[in-house]
N, CA, C and O atoms as a DFTB+ gen file, in Angstrom:
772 C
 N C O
     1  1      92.060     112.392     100.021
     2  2      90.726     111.828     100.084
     3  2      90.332     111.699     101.547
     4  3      91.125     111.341     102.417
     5  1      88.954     112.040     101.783
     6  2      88.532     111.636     103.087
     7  2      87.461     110.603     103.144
     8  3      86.471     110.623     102.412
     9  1      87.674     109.813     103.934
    10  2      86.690     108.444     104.272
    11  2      86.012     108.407     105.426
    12  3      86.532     108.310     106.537
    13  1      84.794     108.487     105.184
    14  2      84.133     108.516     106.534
    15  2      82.784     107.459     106.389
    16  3      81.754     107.539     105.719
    17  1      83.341     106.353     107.424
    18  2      82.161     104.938     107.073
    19  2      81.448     105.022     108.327
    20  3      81.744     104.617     109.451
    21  1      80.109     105.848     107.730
    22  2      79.395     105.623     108.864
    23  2      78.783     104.229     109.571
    24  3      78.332     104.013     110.695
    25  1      78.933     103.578     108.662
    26  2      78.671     102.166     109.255
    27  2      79.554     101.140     109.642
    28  3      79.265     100.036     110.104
    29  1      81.251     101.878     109.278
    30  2      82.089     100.653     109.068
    31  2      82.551     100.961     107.403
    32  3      82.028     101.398     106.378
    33  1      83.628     100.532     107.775
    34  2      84.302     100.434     106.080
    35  2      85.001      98.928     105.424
    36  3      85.621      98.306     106.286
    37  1      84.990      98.493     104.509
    38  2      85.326      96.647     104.155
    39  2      85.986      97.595     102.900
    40  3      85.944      98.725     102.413
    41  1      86.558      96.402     102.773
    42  2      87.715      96.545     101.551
    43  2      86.590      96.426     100.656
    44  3      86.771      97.446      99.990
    45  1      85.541      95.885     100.172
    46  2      84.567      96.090      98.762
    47  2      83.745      97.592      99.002
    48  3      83.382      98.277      98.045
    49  1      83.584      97.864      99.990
    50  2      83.059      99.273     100.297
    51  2      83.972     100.260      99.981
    52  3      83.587     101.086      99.154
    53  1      84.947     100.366     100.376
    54  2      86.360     101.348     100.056
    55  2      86.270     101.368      98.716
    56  3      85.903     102.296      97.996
    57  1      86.719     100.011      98.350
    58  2      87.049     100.151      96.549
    59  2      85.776     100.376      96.062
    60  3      86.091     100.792      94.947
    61  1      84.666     100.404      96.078
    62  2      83.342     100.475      95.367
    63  2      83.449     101.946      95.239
    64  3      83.246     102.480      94.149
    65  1      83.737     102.586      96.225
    66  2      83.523     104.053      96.477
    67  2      84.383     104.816      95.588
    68  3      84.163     105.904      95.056
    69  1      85.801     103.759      95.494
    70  2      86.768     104.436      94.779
    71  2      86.857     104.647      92.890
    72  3      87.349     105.499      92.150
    73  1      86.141     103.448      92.700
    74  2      85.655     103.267      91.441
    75  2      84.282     103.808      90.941
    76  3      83.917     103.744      89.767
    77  1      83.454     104.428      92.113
    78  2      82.767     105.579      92.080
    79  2      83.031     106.525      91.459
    80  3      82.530     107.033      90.455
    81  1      84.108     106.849      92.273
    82  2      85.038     108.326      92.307
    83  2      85.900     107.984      90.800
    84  3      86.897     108.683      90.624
    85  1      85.680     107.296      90.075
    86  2      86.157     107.243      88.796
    87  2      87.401     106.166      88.465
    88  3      87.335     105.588      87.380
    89  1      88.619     105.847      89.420
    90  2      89.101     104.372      89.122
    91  2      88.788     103.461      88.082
    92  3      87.622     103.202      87.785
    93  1      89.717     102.989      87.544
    94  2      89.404     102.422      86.450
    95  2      89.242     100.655      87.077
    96  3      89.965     100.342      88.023
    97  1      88.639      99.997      86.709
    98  2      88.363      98.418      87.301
    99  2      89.379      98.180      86.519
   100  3      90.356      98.157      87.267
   101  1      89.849      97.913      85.012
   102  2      90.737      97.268      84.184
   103  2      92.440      97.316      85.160
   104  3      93.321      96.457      85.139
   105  1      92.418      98.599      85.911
   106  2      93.658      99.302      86.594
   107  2      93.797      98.320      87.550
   108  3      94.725      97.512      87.591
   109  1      92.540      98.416      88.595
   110  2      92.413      97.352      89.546
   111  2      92.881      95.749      89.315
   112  3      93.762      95.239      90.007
   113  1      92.302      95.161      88.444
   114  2      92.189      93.837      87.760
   115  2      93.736      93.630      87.712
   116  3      94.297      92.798      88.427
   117  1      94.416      94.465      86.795
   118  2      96.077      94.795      86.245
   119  2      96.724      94.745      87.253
   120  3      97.613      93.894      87.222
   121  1      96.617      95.503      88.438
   122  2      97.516      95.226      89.471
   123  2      97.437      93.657      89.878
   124  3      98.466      93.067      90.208
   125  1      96.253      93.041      89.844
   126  2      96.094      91.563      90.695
   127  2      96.778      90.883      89.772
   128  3      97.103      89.780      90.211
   129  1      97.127      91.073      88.699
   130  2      97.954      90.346      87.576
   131  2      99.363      90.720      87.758
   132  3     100.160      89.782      87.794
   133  1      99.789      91.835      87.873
   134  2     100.910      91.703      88.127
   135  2     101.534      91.604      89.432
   136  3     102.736      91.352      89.529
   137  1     100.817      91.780      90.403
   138  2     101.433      90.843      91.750
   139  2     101.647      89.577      92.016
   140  3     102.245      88.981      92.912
   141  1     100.760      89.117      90.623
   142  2     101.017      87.681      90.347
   143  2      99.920      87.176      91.261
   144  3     100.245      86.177      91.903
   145  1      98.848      87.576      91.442
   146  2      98.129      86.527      92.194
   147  2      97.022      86.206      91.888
   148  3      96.312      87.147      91.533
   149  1      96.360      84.766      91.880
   150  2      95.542      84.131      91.412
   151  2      94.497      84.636      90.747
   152  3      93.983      85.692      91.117
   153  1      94.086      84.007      89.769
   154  2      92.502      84.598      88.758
   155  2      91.873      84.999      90.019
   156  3      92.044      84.529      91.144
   157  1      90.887      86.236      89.511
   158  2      89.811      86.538      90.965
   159  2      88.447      86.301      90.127
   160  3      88.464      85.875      88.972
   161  1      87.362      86.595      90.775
   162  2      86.077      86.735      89.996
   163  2      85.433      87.629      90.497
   164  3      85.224      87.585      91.710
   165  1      84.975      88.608      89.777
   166  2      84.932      89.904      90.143
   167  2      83.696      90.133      89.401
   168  3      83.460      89.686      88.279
   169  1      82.798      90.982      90.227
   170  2      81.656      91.550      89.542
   171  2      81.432      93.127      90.403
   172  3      81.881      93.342      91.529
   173  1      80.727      94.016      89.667
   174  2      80.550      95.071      90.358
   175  2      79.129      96.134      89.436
   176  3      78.930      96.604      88.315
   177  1      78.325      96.057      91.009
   178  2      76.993      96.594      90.493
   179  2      76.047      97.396      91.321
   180  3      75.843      97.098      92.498
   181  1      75.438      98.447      90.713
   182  2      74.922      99.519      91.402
   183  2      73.978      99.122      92.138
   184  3      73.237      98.203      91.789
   185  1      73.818      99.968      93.654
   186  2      73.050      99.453      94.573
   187  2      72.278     100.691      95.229
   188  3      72.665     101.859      95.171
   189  1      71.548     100.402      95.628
   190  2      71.118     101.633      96.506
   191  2      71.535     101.859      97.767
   192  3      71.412     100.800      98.383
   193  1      72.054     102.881      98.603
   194  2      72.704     102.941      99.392
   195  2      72.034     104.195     100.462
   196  3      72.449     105.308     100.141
   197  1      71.438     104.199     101.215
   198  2      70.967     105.001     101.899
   199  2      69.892     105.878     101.054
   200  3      68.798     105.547     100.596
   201  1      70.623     107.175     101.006
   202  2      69.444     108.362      99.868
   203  2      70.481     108.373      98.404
   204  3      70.466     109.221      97.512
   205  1      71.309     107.206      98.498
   206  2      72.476     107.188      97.029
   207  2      72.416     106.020      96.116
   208  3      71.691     105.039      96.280
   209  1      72.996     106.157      95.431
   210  2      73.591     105.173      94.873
   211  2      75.158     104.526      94.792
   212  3      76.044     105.213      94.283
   213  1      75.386     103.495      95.193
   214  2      76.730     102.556      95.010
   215  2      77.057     101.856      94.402
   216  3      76.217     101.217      93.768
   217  1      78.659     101.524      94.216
   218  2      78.899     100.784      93.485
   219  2      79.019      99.248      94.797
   220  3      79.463      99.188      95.943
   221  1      78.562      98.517      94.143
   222  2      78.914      96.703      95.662
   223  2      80.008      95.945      94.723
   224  3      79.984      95.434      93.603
   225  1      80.703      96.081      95.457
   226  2      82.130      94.872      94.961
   227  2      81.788      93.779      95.631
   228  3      81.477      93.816      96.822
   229  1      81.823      92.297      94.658
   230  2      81.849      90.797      95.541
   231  2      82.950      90.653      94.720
   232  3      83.436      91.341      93.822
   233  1      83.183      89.779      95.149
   234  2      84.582      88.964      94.832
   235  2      84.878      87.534      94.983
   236  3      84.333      87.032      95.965
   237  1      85.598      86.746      94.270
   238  2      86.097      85.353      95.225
   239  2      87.431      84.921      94.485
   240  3      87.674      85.075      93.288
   241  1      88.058      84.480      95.227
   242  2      89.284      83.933      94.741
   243  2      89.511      82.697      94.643
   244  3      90.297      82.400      95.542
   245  1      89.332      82.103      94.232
   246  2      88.951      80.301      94.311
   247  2      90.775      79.933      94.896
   248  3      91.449      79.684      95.895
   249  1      90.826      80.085      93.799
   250  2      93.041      79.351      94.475
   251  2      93.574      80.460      95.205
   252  3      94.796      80.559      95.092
   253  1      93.092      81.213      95.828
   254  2      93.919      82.305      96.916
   255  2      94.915      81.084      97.614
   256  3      96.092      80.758      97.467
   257  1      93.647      80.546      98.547
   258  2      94.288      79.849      99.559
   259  2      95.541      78.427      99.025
   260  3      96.517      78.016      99.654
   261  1      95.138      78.083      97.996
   262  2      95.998      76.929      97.927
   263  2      97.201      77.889      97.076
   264  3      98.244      77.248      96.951
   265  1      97.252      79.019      96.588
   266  2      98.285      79.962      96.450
   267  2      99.519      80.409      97.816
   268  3     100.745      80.441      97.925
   269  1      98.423      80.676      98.611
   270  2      99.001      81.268      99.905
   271  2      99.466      80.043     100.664
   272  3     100.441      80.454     101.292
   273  1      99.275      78.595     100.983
   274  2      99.626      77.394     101.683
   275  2     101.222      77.058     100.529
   276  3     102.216      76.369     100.759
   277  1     100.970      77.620      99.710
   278  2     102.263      77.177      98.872
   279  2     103.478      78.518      99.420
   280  3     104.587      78.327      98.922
   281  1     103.421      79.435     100.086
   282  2     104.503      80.385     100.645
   283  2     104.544      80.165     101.974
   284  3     103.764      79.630     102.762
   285  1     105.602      80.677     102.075
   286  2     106.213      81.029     103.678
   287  2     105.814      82.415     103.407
   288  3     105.543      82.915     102.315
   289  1     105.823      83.165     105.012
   290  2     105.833      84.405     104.756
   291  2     107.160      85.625     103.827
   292  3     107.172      86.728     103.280
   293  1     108.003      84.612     104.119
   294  2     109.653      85.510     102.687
   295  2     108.775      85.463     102.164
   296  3     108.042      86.450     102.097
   297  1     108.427      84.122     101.478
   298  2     108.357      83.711      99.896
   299  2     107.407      84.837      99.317
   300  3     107.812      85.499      98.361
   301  1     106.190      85.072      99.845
   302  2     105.367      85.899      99.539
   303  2     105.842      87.274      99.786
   304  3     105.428      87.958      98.850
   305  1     106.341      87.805     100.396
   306  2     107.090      89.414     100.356
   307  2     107.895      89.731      98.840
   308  3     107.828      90.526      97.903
   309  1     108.782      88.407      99.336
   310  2     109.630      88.183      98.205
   311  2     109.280      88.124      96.390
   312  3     110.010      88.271      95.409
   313  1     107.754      87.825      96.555
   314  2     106.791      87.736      95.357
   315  2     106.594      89.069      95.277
   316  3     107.114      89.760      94.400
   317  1     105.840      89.512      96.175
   318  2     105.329      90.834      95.780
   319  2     106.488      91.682      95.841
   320  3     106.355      92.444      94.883
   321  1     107.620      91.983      96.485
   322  2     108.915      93.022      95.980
   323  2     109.109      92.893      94.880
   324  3     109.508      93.948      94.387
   325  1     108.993      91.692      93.833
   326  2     109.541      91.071      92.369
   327  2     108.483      91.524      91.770
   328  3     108.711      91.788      90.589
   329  1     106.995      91.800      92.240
   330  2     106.230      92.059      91.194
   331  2     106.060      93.233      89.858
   332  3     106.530      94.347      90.089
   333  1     105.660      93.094      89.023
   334  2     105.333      94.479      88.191
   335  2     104.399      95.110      88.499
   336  3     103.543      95.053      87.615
   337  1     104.147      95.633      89.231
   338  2     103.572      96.543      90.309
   339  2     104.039      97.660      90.781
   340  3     105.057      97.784      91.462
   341  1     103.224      98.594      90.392
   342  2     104.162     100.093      91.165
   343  2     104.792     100.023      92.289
   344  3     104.178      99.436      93.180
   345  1     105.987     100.497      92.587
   346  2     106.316     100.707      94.224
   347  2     105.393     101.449      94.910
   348  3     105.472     101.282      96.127
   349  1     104.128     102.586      94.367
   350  2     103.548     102.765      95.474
   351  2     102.611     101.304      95.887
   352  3     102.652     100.913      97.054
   353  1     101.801     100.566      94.879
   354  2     101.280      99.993      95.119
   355  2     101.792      98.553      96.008
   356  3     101.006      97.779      96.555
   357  1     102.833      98.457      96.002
   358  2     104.054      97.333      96.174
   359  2     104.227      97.762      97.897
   360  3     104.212      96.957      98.828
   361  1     104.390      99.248      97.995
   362  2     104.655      99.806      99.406
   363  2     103.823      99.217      99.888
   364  3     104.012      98.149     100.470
   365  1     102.382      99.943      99.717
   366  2     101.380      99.506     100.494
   367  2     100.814      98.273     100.733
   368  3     100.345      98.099     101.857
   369  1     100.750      97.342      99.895
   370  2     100.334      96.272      99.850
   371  2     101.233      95.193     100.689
   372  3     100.682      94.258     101.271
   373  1     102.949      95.420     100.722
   374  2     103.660      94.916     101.899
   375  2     103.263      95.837     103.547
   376  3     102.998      95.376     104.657
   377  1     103.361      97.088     103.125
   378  2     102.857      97.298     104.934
   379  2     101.796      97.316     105.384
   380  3     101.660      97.731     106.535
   381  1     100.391      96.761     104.447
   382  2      99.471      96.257     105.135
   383  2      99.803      94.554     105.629
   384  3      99.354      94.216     106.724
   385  1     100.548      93.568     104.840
   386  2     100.947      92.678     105.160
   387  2     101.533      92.592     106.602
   388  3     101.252      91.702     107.404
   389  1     102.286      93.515     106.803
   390  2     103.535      94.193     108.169
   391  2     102.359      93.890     109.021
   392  3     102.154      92.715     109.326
   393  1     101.632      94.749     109.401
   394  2     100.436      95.251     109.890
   395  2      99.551      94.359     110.013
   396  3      98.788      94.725     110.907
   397  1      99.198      93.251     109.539
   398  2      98.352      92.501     109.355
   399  2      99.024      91.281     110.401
   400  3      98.522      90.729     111.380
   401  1     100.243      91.129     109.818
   402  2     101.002      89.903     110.971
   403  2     101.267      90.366     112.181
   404  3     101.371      89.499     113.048
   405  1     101.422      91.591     112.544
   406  2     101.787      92.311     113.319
   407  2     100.104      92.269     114.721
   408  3     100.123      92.103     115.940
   409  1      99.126      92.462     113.928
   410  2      97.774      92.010     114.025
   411  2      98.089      90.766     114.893
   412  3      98.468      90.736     116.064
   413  1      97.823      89.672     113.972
   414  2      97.780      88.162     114.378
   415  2      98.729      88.131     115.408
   416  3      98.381      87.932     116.572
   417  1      99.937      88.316     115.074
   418  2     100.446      87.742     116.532
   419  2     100.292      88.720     117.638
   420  3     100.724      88.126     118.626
   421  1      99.894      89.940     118.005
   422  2      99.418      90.565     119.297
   423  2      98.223      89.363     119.809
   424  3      98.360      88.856     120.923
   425  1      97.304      89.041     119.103
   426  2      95.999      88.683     119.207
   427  2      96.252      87.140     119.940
   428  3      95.743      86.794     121.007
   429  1      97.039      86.427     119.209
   430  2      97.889      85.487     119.495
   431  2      98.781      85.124     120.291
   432  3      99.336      84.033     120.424
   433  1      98.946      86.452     121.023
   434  2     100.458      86.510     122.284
   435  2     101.537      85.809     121.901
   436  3     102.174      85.179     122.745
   437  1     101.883      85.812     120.642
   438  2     103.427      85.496     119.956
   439  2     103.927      86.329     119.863
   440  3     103.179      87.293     120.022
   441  1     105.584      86.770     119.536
   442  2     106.042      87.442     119.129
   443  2     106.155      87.916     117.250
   444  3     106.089      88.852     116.453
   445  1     106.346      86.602     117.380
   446  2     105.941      86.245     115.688
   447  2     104.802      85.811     114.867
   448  3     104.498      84.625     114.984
   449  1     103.882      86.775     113.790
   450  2     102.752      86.460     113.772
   451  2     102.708      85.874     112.486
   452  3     101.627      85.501     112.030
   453  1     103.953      85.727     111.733
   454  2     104.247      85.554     110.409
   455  2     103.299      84.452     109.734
   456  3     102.219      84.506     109.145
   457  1     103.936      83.718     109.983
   458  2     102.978      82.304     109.544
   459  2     101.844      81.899     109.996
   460  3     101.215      80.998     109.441
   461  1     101.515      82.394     110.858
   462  2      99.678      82.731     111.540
   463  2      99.126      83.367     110.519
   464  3      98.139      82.910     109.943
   465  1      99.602      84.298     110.240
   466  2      98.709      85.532     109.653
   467  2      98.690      84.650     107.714
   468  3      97.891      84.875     106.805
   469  1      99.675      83.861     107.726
   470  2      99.324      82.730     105.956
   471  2      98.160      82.258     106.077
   472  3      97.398      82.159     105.115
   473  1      97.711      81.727     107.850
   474  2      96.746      80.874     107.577
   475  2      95.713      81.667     107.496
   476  3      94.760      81.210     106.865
   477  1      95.582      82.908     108.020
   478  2      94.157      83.465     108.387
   479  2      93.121      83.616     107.164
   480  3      93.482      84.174     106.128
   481  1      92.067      83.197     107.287
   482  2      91.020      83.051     106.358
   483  2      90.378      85.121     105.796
   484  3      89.417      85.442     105.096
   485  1      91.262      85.882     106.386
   486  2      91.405      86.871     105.933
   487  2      92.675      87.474     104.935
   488  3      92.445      88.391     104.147
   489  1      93.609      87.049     105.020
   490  2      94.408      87.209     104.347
   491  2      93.926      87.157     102.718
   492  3      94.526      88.070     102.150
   493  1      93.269      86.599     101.989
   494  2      92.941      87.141     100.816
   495  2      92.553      88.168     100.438
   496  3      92.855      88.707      99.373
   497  1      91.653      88.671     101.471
   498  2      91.259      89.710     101.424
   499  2      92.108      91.301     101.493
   500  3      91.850      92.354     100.910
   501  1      92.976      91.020     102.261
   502  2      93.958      91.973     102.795
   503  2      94.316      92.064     101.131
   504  3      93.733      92.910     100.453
   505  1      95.075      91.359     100.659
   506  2      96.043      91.057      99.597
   507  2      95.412      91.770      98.415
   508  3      95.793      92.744      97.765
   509  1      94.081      90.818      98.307
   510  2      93.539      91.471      96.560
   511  2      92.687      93.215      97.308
   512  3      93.190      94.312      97.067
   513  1      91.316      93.032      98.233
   514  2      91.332      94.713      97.912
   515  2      92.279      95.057      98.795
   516  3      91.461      95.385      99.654
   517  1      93.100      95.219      99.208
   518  2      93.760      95.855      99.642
   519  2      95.195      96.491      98.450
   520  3      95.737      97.575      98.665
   521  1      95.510      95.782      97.516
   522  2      95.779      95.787      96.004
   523  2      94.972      96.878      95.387
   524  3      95.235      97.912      94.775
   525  1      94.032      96.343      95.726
   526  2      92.733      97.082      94.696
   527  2      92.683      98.355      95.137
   528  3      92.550      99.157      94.213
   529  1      92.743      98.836      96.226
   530  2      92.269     100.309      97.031
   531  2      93.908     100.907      96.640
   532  3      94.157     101.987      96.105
   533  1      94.717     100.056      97.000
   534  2      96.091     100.750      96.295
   535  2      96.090     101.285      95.209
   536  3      96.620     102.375      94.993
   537  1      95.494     100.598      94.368
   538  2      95.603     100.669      93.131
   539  2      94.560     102.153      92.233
   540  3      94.755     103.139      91.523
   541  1      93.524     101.455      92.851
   542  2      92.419     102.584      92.671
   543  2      92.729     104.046      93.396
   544  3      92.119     105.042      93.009
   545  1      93.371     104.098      94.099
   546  2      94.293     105.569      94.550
   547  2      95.459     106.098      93.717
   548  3      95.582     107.290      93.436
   549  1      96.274     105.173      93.354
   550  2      97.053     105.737      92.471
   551  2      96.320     106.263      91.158
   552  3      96.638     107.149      90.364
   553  1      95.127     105.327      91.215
   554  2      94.786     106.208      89.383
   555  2      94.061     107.079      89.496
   556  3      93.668     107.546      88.426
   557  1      93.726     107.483      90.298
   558  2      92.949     108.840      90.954
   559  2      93.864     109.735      91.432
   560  3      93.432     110.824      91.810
   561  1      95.467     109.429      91.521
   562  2      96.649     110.532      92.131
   563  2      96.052     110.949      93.157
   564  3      95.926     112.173      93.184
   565  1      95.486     110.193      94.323
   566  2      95.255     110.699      95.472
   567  2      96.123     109.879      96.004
   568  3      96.125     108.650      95.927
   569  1      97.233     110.910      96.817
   570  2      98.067     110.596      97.932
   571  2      97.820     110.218      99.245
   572  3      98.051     109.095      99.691
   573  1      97.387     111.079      99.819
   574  2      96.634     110.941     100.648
   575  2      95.308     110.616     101.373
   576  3      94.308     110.952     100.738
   577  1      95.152     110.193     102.240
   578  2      94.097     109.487     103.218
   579  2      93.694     110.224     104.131
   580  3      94.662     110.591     104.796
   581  1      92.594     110.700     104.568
   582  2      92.614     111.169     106.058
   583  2      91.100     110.124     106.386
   584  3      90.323     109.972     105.444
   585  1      90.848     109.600     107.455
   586  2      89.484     109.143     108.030
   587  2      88.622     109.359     109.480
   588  3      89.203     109.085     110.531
   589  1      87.860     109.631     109.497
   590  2      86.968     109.941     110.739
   591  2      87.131     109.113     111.447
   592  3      87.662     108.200     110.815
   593  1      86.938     108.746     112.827
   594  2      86.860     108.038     113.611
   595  2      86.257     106.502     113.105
   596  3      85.314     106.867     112.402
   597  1      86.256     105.150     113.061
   598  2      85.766     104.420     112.811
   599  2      84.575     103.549     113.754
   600  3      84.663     103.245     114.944
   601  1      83.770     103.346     113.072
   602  2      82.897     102.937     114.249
   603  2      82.436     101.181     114.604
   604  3      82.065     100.292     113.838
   605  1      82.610     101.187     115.783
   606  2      82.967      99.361     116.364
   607  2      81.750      99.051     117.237
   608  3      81.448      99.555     118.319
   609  1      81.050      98.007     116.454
   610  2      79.745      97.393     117.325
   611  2      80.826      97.079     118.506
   612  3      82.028      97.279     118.685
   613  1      80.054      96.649     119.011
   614  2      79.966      95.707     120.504
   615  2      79.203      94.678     120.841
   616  3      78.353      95.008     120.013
   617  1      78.891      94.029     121.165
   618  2      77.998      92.922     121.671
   619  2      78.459      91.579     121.208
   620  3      79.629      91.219     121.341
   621  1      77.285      90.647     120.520
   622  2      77.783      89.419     120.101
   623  2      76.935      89.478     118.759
   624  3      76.136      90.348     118.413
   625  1      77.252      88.528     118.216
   626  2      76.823      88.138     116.485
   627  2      76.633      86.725     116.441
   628  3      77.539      86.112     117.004
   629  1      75.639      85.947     115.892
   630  2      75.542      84.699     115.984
   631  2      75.834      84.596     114.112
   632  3      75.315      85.167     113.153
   633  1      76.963      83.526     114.263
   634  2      77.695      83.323     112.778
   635  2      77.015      81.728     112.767
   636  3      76.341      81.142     113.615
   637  1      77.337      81.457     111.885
   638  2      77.834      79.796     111.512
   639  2      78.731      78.883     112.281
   640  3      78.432      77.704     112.471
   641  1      79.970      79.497     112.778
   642  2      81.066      79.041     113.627
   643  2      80.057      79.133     114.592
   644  3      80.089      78.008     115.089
   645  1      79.054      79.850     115.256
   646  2      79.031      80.128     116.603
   647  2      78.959      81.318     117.284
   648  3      78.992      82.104     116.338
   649  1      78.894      81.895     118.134
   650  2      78.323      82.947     118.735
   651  2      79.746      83.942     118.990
   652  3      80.427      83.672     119.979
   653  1      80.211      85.180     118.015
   654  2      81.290      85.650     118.333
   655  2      80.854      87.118     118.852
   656  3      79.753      87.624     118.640
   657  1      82.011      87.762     119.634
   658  2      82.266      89.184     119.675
   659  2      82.568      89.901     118.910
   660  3      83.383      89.799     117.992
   661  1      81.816      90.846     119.278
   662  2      81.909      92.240     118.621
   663  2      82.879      93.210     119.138
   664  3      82.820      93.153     120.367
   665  1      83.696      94.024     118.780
   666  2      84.105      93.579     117.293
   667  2      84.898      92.409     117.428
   668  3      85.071      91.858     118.515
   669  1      85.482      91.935     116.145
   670  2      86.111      91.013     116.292
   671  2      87.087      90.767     116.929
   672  3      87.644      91.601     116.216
   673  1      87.723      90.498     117.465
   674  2      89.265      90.590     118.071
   675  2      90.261      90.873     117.252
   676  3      91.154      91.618     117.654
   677  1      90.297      90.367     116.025
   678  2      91.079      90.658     114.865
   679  2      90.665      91.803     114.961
   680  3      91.220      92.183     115.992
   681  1      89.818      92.971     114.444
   682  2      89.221      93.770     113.780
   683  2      89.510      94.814     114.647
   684  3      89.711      95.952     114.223
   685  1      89.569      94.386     116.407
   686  2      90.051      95.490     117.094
   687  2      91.806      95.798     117.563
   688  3      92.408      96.739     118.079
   689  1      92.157      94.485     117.071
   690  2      93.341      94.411     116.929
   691  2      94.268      95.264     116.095
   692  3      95.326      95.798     116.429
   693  1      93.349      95.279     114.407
   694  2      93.671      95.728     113.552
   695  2      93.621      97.557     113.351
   696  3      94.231      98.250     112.536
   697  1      92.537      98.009     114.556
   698  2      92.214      99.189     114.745
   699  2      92.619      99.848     116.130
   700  3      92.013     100.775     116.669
   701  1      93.756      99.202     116.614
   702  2      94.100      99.078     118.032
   703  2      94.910     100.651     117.861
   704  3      95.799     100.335     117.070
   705  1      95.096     102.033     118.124
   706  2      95.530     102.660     118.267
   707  2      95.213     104.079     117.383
   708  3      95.912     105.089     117.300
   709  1      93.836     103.768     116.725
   710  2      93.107     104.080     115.867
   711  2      91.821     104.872     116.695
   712  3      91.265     104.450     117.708
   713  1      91.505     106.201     115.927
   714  2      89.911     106.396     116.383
   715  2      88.985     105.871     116.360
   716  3      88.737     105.385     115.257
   717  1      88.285     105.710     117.090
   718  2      87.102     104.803     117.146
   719  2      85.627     105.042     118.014
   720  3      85.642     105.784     118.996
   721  1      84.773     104.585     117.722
   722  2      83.545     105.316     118.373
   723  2      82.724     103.818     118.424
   724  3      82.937     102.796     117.771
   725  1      81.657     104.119     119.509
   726  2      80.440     103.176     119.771
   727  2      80.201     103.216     121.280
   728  3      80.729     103.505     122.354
   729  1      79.270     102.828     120.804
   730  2      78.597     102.064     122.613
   731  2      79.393     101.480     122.849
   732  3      79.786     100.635     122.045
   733  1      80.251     101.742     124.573
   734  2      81.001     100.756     125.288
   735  2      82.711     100.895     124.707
   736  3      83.667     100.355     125.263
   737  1      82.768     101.603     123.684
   738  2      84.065     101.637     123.193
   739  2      84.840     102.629     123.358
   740  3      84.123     103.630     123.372
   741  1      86.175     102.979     123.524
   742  2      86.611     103.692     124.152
   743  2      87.140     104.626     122.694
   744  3      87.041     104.239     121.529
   745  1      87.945     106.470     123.369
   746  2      87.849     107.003     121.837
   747  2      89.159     106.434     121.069
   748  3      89.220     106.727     119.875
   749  1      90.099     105.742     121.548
   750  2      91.112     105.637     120.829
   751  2      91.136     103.956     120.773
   752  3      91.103     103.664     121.968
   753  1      91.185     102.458     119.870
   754  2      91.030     101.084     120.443
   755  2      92.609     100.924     120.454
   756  3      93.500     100.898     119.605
   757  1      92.463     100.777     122.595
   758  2      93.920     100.603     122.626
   759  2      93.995      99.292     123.570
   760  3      95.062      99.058     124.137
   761  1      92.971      98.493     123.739
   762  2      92.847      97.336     124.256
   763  2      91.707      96.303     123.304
   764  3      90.720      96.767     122.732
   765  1      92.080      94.898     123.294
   766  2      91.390      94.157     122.759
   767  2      90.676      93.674     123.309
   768  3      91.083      92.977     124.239
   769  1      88.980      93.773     123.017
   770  2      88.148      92.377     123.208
   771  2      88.371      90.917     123.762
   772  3      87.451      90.099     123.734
C-alpha cells in the first residue's frame, strides 16, 4: 500500500482510508477486544473530502486512561504479548509502543521514556488506531507500507493550553529520521523543534 497525506496523516485518517479500501470495522472493533482494551465508542461516516469522498473516524475511549494509570510499562507489554491478537497485529502494536517511548524520552532528555510515555495524553491513541490500522492491514493482506514524504507545518497554533509549536515536538520527534517536507523544514526531521 502507498500513503500519501497531503495534508498530514492521523490515525482516524489512515484507518478511514483503510476501511475505504474495504477493511472490515467488526475486524477492527475484534482486535480492541482482544488486546483487552477498554470499550471504545466508535462511529464512522462519509464526508466530503477535497473532489472525494471519505470515510471520518471519531472515537473516544472513556476508561483508556484510568486503564493505562493501572500499568507499568511491563504490565502493559506483558498484556498485549498475552493477548488474542495476531502476532502480526501484536508485532506492531508493541513496536509502535517501542517507538513511541523511545519518542518521549528523546523529547524529555531521559534515557528512559517508559513511564512518561503511560502518562502521555496520546498514548490512547497510539494503542487503539494504531490496533486499528494493524488490524485493517492484515484484512486487506497488505504487507507492506511505502509513504511519501510527510508534510510538517511550522509556525505556532493557538490551542486551549496556550500558544504551541508547530510541529509538535512530539510529532517531530516521532518523525525524526523520516521524510519530510514544508516551509522551514528540512528533507529528512533529524532535529527537534
Amino acid at each position: 500500500a502507498y500513503v500519501h497525506g497531503y495534508e498530514g496523516v492521523t490515525g482516524p485518517l489512515l484507518l478511514g482510508a483503510l476501511l475505504d479500501a474495504g477493511a472490515a470495522l467488526t475486524s477492527v472493533e475484534q482486535v480492541w477486544h482482544h488486546l483487552r482494551l477498554p470499550a471504545v465508542e466508535l462511529s464512522c461516516a462519509r464526508v466530503p473530502c477535497t473532489d472525494a469522498m471519505a470515510t471520518h473516524v471519531t472515537w473516544t475511549a472513556p476508561h483508556a486512561h484510568a486503564f493505562l494509570s493501572a500499568h507499568s510499562y511491563a504490565t502493559l507489554g506483558s498484556l498485549l504479548e498475552q493477548s488474542e491478537a495476531s502476532s502480526h497485529v501484536k508485532q506492531r502494536v508493541l513496536c509502535l509502543l517501542r517507538h513511541f517511548a523511545a519518542a518521549v524520552a528523546r523529547l524529555h532528555g531521559v534515557t528512559e521514556g517508559v513511564e512518561l510515555a503511560l502518562q502521555s495524553a496520546f498514548l490512547p491513541e497510539i494503542l487503539y488506531l494504531g490496533s486499528g490500522v494493524a488490524s485493517a492491514l492484515e484484512d486487506l493482506a497488505i504487507e507492506q507500507v511505502m509513504a511519501a514524504p510527510m508534510p510538517l507545518s511550522t509556525g505556532f497554533i493557538d490551542a486551549a493550553q496556550g500558544r504551541r509549536p508547530l510541529p509538535h515536538p512530539l510529532t517531530a520527534e516521532l518523525c525524526r529520521g523520516l521524510p519530510v517536507y514544508g516551509e522551514g523544514v528540512s528533507r529528512h526531521a533529524e532535529q527537534t523543534t
